[in-house]
ROSE-4610 file (N, C-alpha, C; in Angstrom, 1 decimal, always signed):
// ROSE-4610
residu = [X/X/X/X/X/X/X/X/X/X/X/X/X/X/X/X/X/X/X/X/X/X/X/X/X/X/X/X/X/X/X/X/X/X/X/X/X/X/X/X/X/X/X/X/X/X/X/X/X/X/X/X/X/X/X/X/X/X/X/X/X/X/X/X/X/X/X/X/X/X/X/X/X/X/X/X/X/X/X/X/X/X/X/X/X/X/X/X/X/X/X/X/X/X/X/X/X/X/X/X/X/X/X/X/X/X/X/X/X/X/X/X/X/X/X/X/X/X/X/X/X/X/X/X/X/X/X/X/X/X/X/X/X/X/X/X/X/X/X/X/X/X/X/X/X/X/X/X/X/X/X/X/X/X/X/X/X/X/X/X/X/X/X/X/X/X/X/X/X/X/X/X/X/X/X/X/X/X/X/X/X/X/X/X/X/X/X/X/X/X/X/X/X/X/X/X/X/X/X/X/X/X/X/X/X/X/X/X/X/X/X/X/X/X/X/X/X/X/X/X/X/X/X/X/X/X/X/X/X/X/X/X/X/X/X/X/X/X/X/X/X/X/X/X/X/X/X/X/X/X/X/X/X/X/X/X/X/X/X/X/X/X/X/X/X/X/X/X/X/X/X/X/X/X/X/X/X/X/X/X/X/X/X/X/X/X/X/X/X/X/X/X/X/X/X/X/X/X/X/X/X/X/X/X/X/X/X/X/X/X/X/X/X/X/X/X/X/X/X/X/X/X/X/X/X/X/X/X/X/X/X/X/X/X/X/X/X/X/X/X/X/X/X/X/X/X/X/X/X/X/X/X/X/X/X/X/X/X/X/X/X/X/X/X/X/X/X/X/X/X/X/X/X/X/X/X/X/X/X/X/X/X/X/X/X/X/X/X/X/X/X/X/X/X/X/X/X/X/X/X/X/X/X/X/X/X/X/X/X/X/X/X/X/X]
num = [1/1/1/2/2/2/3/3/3/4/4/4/5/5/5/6/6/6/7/7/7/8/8/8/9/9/9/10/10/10/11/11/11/12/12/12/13/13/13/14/14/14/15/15/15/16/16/16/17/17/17/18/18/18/19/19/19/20/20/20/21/21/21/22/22/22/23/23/23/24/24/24/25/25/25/26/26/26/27/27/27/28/28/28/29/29/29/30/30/30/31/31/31/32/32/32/33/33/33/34/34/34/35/35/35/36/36/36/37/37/37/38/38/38/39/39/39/40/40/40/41/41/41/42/42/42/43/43/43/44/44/44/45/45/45/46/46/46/47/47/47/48/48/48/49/49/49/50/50/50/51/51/51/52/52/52/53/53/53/54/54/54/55/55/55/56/56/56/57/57/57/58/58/58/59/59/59/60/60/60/61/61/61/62/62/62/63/63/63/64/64/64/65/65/65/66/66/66/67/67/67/68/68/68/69/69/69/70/70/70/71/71/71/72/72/72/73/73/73/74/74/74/75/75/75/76/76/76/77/77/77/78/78/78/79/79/79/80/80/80/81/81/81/82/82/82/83/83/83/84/84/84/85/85/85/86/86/86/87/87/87/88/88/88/89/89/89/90/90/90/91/91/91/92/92/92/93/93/93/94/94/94/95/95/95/96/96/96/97/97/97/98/98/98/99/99/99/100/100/100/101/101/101/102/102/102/103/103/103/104/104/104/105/105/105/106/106/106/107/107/107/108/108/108/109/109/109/110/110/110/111/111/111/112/112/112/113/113/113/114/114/114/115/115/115/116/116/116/117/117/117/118/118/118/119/119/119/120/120/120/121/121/121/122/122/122/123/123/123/124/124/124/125/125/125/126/126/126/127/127/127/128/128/128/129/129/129/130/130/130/131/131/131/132/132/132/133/133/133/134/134/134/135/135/135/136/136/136/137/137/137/138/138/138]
x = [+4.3/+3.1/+3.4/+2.9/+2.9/+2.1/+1.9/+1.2/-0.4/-0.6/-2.2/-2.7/-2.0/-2.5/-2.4/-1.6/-2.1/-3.6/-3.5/-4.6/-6.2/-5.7/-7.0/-7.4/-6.9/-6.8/-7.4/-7.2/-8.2/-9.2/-9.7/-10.3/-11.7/-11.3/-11.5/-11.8/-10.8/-11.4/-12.7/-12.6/-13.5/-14.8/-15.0/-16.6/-16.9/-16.0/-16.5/-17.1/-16.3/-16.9/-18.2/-18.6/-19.3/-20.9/-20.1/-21.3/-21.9/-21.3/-21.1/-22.1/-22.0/-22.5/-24.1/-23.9/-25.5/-26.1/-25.7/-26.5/-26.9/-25.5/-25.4/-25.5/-25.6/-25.3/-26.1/-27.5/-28.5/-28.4/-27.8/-27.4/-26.2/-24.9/-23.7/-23.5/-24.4/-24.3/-23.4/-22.5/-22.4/-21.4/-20.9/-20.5/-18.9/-18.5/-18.0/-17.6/-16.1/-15.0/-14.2/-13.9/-12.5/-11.6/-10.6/-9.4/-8.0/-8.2/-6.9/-7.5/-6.6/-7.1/-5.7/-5.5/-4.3/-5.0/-4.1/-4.4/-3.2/-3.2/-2.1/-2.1/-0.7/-0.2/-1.0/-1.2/-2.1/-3.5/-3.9/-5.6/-6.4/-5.9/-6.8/-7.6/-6.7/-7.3/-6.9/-8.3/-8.2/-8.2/-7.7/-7.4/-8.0/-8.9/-9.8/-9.6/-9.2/-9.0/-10.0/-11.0/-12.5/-12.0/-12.2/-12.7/-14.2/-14.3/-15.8/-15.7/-16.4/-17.0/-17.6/-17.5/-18.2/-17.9/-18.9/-18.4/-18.1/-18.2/-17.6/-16.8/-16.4/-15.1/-16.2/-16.8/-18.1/-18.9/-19.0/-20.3/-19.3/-18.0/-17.6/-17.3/-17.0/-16.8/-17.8/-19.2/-20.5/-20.5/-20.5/-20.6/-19.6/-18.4/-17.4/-17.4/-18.2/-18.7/-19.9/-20.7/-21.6/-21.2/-20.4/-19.3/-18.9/-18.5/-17.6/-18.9/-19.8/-21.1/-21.8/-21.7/-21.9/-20.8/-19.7/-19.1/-19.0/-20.1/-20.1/-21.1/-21.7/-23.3/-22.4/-21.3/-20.7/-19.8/-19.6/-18.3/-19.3/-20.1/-21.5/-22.0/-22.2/-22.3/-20.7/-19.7/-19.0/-18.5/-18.8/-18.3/-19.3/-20.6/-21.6/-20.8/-20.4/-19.9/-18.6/-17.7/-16.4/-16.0/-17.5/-17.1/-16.4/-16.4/-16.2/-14.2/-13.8/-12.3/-11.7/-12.3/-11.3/-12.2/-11.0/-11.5/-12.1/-11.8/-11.8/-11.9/-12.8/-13.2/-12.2/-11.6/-10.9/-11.8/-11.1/-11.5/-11.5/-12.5/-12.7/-12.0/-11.2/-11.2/-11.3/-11.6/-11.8/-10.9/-10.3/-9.4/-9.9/-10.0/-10.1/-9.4/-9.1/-8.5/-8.7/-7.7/-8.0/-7.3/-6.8/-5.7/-5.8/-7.4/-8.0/-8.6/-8.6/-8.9/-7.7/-6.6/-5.4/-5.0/-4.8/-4.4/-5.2/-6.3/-7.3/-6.7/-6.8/-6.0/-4.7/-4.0/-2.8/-2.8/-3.9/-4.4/-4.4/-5.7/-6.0/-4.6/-4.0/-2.4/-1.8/-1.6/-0.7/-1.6/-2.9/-4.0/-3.2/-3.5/-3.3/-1.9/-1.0/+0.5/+0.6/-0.2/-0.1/-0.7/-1.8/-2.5/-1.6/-1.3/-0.2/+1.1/+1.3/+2.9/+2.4/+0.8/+1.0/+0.3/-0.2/-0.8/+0.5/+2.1/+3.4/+3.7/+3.7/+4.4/+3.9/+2.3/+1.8/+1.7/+2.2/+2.3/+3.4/+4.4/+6.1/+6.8/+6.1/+6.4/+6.8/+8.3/+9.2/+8.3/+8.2/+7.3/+8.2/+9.5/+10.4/+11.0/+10.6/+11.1/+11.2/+12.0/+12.9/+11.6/+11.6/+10.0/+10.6/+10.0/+10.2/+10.9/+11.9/+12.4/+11.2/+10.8/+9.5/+10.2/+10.2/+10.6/+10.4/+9.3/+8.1/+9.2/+9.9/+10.8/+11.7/+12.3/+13.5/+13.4]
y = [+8.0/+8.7/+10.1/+10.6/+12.4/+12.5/+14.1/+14.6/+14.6/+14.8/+14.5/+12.9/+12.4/+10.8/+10.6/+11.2/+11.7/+12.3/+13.2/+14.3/+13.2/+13.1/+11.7/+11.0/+10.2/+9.1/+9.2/+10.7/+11.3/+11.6/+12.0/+12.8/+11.4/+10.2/+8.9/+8.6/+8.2/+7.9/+8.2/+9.8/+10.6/+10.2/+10.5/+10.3/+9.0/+8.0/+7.1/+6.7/+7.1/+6.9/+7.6/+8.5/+9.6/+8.6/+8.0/+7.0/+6.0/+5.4/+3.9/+4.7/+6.2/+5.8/+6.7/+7.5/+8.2/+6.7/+6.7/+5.5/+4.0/+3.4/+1.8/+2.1/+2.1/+1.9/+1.0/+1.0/+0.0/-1.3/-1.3/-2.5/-3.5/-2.9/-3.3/-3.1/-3.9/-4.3/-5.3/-5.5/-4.3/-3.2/-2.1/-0.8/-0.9/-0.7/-0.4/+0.8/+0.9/+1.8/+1.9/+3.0/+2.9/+3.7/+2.6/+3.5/+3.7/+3.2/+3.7/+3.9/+4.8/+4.6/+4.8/+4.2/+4.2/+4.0/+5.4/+5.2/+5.0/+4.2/+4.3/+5.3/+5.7/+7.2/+7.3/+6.3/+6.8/+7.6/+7.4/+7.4/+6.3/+5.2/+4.4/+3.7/+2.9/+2.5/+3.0/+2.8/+3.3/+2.3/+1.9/+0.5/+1.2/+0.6/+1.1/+0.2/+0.5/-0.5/-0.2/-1.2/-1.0/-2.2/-1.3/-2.7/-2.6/-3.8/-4.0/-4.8/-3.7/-4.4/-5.3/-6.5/-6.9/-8.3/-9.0/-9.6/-11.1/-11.7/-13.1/-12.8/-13.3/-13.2/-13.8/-14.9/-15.1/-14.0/-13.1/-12.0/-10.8/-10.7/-9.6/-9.7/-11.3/-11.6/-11.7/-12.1/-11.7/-10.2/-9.5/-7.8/-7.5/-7.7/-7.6/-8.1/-9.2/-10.0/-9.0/-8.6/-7.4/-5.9/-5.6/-4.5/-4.8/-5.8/-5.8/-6.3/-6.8/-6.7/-5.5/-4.5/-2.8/-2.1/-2.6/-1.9/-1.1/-1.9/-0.9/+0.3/+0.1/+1.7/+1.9/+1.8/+3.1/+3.7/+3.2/+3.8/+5.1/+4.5/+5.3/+6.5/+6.5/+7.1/+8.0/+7.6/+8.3/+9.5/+8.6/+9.8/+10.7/+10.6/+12.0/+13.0/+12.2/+13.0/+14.3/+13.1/+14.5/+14.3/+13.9/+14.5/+15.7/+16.7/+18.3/+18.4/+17.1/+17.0/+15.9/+15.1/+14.3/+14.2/+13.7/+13.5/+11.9/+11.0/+9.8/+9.1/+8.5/+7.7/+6.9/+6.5/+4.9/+4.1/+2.8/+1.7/+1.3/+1.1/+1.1/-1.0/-0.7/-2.4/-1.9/-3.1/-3.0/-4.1/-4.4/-4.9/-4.8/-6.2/-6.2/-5.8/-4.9/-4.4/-4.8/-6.2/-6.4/-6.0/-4.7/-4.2/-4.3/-3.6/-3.6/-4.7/-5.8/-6.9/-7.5/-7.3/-7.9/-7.2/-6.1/-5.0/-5.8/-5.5/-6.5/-7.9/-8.5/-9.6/-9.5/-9.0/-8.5/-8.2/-7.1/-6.3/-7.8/-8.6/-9.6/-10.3/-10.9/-11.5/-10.8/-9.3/-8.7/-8.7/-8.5/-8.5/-10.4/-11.2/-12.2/-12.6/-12.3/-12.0/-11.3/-10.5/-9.3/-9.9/-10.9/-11.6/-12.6/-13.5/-14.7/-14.1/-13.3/-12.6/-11.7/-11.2/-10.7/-12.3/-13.1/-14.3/-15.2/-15.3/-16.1/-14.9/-13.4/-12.9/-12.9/-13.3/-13.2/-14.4/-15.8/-16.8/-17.0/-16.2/-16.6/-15.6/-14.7/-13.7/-14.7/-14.1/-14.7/-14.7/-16.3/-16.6/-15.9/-16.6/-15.8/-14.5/-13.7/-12.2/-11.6/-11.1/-10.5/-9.5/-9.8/-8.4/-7.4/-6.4/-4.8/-4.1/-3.5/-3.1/-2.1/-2.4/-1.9/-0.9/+0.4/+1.4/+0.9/+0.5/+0.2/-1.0/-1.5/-2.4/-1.8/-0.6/-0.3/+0.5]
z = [-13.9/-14.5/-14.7/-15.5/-15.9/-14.8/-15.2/-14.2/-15.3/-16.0/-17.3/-16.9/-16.6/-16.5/-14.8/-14.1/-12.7/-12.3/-13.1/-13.4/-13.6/-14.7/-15.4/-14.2/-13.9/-13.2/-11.7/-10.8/-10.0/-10.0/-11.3/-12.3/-12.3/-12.9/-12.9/-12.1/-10.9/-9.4/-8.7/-8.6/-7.6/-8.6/-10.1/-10.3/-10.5/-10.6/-10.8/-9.0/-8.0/-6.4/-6.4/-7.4/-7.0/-8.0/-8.7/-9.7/-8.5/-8.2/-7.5/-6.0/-5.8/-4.1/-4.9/-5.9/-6.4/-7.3/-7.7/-8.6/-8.4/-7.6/-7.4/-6.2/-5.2/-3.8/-3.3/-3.5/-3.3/-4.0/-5.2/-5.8/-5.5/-5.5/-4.5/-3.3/-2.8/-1.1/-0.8/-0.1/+0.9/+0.4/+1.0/+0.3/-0.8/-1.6/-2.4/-2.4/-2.2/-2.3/-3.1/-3.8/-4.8/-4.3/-4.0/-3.1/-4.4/-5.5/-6.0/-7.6/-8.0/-10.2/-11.0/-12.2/-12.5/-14.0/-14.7/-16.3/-16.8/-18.0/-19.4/-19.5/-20.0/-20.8/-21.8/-22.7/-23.5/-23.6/-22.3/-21.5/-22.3/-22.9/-23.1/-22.4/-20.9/-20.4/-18.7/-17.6/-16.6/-15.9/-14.8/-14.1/-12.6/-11.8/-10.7/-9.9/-8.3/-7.5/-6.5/-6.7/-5.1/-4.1/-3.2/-2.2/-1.7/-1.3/-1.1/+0.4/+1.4/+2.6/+2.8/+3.7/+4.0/+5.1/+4.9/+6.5/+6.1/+4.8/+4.0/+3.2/+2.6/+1.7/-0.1/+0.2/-0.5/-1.0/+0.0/-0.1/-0.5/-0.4/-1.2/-2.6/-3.2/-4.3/-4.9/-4.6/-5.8/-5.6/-4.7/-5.0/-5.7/-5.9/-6.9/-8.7/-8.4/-9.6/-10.3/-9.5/-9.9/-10.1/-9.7/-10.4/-11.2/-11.8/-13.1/-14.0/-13.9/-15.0/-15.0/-14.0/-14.2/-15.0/-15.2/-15.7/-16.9/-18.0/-19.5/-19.3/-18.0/-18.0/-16.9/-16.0/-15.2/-16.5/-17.1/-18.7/-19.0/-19.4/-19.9/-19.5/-18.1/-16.9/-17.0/-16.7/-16.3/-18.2/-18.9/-20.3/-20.0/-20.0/-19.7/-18.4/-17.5/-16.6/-16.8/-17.9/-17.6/-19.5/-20.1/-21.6/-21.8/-21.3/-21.8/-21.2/-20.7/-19.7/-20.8/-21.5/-22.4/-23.4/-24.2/-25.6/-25.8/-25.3/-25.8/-23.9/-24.1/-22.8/-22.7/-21.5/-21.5/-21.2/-21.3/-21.0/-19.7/-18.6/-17.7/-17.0/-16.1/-15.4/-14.1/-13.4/-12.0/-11.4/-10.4/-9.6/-8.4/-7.9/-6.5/-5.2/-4.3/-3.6/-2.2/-1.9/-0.1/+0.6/+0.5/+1.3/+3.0/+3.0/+4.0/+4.8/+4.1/+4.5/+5.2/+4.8/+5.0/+6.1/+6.4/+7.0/+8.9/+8.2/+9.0/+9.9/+8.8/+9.3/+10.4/+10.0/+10.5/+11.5/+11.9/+13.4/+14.5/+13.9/+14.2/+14.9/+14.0/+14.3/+15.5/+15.3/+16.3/+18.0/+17.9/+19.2/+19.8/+18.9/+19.6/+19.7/+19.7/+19.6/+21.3/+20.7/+22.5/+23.6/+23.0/+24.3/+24.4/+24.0/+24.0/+25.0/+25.1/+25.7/+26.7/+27.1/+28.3/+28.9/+28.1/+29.3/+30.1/+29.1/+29.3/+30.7/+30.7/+31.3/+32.7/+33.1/+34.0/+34.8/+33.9/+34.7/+35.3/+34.3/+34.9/+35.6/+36.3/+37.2/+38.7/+38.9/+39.6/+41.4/+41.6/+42.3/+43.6/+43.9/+45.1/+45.2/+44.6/+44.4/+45.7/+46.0/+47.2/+48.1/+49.0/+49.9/+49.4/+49.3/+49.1/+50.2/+50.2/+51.9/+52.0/+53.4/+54.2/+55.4/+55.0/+56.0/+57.5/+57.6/+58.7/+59.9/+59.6/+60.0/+60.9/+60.2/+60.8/+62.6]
């Protein structure tokens, strides 16, 4: 990417986060994040990566489903915002982003990974292991 479609593309990001937490917040429950934005060289179009909180995988995909039917009045919303910064609006998409979900996951895997290997290490601790030399003896 150039550095104009760099530029754009932050530019993109931050008001569209800044749309989504002043305007929608009460609507897309539970919270909605846009962690990444990526424009064409051309600035036609702007590709927005949200993730969306939440505690089903169900309940993040209708809140997601409801962002992407918001999507022609945040376009809307966001030309008023940074008309006087481009000439020509792009075209706004939204992508689902479970990085954090995954990331998640993972944590999960390694915790029980850690519990699995300190529970093997605590059973198989060498039952005859040699006394400690005890000063107290000699």
């Amino acid at each position: 990417m150039s550095i104009r479609t760099e530029r754009v593309a932050e530019l993109v990001q931050r008001e569209v986060a800044r749309i989504l937490q002043r305007d929608y917040a009460d609507q897309l429950q539970p919270m909605v994040t846009i962690t990444n934005a990526r424009v064409t060289g051309d600035l036609s179009t702007a590709y927005l990566y949200a993730s969306v909180m939440g505690d089903t995988s169900a309940k993040r995909e209708a809140t997601f489903k409801q962002l992407k039917t918001l999507t022609p009045e945040i376009r809307e919303k966001l030309a008023t915002q940074i008309r006087h910064q481009l000439r020509t609006m792009p075209e706004i998409q939204f992508f689902l982003d479970e990085s954090l979900q995954k990331a998640k996951k993972m944590e999960n895997l390694f915790d029980r990974i850690r519990e699995e290997r300190e529970r093997r290490e605590s059973r198989t601790e060498p039952v005859d292991a040699p006394p400690a030399d005890d000063e107290s003896d000699a």
